[in-house]
N, C-alpha and C positions, 0 to 999 in steps of 0.2 A: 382813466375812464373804464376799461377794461377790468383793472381790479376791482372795483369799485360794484361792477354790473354782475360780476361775479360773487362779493360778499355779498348780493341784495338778495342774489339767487337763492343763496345758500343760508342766507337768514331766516328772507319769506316763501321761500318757495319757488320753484320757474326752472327756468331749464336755460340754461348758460351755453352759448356756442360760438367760443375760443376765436381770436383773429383768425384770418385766413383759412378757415374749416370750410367756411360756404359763407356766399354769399345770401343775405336774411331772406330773399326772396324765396332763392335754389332753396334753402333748408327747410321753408314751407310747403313749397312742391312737394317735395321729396315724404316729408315726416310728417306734416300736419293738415296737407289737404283733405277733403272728403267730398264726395254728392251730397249734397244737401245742406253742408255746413254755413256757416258763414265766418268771416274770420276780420277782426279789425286789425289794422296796423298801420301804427305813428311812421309812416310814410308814403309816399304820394301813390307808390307803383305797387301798393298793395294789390294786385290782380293775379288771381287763379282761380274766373272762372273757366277755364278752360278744362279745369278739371271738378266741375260741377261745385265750384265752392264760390258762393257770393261773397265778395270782398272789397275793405275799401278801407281807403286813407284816411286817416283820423288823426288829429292832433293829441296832442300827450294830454289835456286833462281830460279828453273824453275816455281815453284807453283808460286813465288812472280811474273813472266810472266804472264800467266796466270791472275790473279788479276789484270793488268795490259790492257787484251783483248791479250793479244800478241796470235800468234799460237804456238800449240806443233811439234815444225819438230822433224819426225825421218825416215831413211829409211824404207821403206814398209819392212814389217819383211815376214818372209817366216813361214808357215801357215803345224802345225804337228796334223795328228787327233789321237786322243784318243779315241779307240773303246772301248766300254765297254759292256761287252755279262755278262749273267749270274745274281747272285743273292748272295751277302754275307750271311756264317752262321753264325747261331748266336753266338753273344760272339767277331765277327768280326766288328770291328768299322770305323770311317772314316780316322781315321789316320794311321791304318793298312794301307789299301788302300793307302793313300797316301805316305806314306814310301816303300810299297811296289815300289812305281811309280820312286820314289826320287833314290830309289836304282841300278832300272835299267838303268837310264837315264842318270843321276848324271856324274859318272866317264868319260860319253863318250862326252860331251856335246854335247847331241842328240837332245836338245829344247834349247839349248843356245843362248838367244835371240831373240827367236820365240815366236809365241802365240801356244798354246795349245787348239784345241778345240774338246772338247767331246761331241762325239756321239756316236749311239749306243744303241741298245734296254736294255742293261740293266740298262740304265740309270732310266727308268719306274721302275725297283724295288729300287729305291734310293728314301727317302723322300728329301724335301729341303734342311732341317737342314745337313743330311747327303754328299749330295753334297756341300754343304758350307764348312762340316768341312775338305774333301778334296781338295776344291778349292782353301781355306785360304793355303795350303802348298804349293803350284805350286811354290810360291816363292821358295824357297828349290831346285827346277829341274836349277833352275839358267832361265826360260824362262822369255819374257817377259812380258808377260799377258797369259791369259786364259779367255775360252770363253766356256758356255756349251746350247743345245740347252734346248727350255724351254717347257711345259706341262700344265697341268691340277693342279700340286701338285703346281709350280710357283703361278699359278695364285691364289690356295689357300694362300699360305704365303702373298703376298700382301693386298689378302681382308680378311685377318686376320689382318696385321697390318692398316687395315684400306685407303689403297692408292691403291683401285680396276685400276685405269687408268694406275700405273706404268707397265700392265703388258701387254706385246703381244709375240705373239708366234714366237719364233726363232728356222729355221729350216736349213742346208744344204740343195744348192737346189738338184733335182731330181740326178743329176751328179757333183757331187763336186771332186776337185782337192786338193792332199793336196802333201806339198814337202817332207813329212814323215808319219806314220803311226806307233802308239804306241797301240798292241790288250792287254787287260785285262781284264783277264776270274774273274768277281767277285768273283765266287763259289769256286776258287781254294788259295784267300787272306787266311792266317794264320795269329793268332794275332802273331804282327813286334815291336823289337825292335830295335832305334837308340843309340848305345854303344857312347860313350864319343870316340869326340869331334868335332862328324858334324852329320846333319840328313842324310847323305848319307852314312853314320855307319851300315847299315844294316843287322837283321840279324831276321829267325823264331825266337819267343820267347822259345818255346822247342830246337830250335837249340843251342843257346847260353845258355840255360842248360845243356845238352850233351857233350857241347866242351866248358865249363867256364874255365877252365882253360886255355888254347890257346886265345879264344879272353880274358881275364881279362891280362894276359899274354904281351899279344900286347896292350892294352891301359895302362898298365905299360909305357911301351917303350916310347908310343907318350907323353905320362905325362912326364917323364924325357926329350924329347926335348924340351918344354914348359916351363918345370922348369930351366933348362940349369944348371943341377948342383948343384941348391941352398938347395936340402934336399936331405936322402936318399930316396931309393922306399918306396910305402906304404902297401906294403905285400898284394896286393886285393885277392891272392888264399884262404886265408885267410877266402873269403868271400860264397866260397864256404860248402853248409852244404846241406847231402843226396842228393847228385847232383843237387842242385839246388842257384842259386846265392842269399846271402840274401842282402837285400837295406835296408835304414834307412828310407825313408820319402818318401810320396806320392802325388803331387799336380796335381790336376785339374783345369786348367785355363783359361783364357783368349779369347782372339776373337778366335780361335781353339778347346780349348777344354771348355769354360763355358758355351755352348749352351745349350738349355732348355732339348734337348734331352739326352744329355748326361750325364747332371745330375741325369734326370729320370732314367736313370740305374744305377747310379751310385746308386740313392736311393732303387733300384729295388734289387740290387746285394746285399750290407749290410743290409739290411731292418732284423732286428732279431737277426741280429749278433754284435758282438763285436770286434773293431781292438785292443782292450787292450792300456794299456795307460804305456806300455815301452820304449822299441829305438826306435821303428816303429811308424810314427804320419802320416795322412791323412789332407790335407787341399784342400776345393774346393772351386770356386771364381765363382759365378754368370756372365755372362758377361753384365749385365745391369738390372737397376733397376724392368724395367717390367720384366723380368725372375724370379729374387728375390723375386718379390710379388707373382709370379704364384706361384712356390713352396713353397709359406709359404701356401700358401690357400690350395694347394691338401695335405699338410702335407709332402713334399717328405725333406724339410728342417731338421724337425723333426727328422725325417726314419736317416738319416744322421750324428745329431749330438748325437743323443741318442746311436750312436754306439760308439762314444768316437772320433769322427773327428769334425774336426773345419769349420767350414763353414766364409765365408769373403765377403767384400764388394766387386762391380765390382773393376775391377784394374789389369793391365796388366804386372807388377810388377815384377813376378815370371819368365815371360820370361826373362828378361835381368839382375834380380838380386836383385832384390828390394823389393821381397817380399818373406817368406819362405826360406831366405837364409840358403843352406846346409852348416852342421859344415865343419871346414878343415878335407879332408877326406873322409867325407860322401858322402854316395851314393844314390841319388835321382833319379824317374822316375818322368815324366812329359807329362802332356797331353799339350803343349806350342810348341812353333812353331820351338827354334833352342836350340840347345846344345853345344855351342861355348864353346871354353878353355877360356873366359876372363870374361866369367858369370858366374851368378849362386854363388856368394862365393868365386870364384876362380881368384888369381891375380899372375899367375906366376912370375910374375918380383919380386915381395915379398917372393917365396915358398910356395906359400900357392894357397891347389887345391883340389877343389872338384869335384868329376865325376856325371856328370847329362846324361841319358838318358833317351829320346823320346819312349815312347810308347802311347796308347788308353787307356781310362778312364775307359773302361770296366776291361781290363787287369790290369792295378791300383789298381783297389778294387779287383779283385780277387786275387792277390797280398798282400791286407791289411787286407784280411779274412783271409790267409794262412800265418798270422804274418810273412810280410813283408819278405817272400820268393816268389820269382821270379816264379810266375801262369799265364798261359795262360787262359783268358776268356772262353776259350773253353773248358776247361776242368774242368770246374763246369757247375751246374746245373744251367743255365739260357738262359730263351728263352725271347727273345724281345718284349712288347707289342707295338701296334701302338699309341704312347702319343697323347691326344689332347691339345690342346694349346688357353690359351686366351690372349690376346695381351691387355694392358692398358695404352695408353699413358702418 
């Protein structure tokens, strides 16, 4: 396939980027975002508005349009703002946030097929990276793009990666109109876990310690409809130890969670410690080679594997299944974008399942310090520095 994608390149035209260079998402960040742009891409997590580029998931014969010159027709979509007030604490990450968002929304189809655009002054306590890793999940709300206005911190990520022109300032004007309104107090996010077997699974991560046995309970249930019969239950109460849920395995991934910043805490959070090298195993994925390189050079790579986790090339893998496959059974958290019954390990038609859910990288590792019992970020000792960042093409 690889070879393949690479003569096409080089036949018609396009630009080829090699296994494990960068995740397609990270390489668009990085190379091809712009204000004003718009960008289609044959998959689901096509999002960067965060960085003033409208964007959206398109199956392969509309992009082959596209290549073509043809236009993108769709009805004008109807326009929901996302106000954002306030300031997350620390220990509270972007995918909090974003699950938090998935949760409310989700059930009711409140952005169903609409664009999403955030404004709002708490957006100014948001770094880039941290809006990105919320923006990457909008897919999840079922909307159909997302749009956030843009700052001073924008215009730093750009002339950081070197492409100062991609950036101008995008603002609602003085009186904007929107056909919905979603408020979200930042200060009030707790770290969010998404339970098996959709990000709209939502729940506190102290909450689903409290009540583990009712939700474990209930994603029993949904597992046997999935399985239809073909094994018995898998005892998950089981999982339950000093009221707390214990997991097997821990990964940080992808265009969502392999950002540079995320890592930095991830390296921040274990730096000293030990996850011990029993049932519990820790795996994090750079989401592109310039990231890779930065954390080898500050040492945050180090910080990380020295605590007995594994560190991995870019590679998108782990969200759909491909990579860090959980045993039958096992229970895995994930910094990755979905937590479907047919990923991750898991092939109901065969009997065979394994429960993945969606949490923040921060809550992960505090998670894989407290031997792979179920910890909220917040409730350890960590307070967030502001990372700098060098960019290498």
């Amino acid at each position: 396939d690889h070879l393949f994608g690479l003569l096409a390149a080089k036949k018609y035209g396009g630009i080829f980027v090699p296994p494990h260079h960068a995740v397609i998402h990270q390489y668009m960040r990085e190379m091809m975002s712009a204000c004003g742009k718009m960008i289609l891409g044959s998959d689901s997590h096509t999002r960067y508005g965060a960085l003033g580029t409208m964007s959206v998931g398109e199956g392969g014969p509309e992009i082959v349009k596209q290549l073509l010159n043809r236009t993108y027709d769709i009805a004008y979509p109807e326009i929901v703002g996302i106000y954002l007030t306030g300031a997350p604490r620390a220990g509270v990450g972007p995918m909090d946030v974003a699950l938090a968002i998935i949760g409310a929304v989700f059930e009711k189809g409140y952005v169903k097929n609409k664009v999403m655009e955030f404004v709002g002054p708490g957006i100014d306590n948001l770094s880039a990276e941290y809006r990105i890793g919320i923006d990457v999940m909008t897919t999840e709300t079922t909307c159909l793009s997302s749009i956030w206005t843009t700052d001073e911190k924008i215009r730093d990520y750009f002339n950081i990666h070197g492409r100062p022109d991609a950036y101008k300032t995008l603002l609602p004007d003085e009186i904007a109109y929107y056909d919905g309104l979603v408020t979200v107090d930042l200060g009030r996010i707790e770290p969010m876990i998404a339970m098996p077997f959709h990000p709209s699974h939502v729940y506190k991560v102290n909450e689903a310690n409290e009540n583990a046995g009712d939700i474990l309970n209930k994603i029993e249930k949904d597992a046997q409809k999935f399985i239809g019969g073909k094994r018995e239950k898998s005892n998950l109460e089981n999982r339950v130890i000093n009221n707390r849920i214990r997991v097997d395995q821990g990964v940080v991934v992808g265009c969502s969670g392999g950002t540079y910043e995320n890592l930095m805490a991830v390296a921040d959070i274990v730096k000293s410690k030990s996850i011990g090298s029993g049932d519990f195993n820790l795996s994090v994925y750079p989401a592109s080679q310039p990231i890779y390189i930065e954390l080898v050079k500050n040492g945050a790579i180090a910080q990380i594997m020295e605590t007995g986790s594994i560190v991995r090339s870019a590679f998108c893998g782990p969200c759909f299944g491909a990579g860090d496959t959980p045993a039958d059974e096992a229970f895995s958290i994930r910094h990755a974008t979905r937590n479907f019954p047919n990923r991750d390990g898991s092939k109901p038609g065969e009997g065979q399942l394994s429960y993945v859910a969606l949490m923040d990288a921060r809550s992960i590792v505090a998670t894989a310090v407290n031997g792979g019992l179920l910890t909220a970020a917040t409730d350890i000792d960590f307070t967030e520095p502001v990372y700098k960042y060098n960019f290498e093409n």
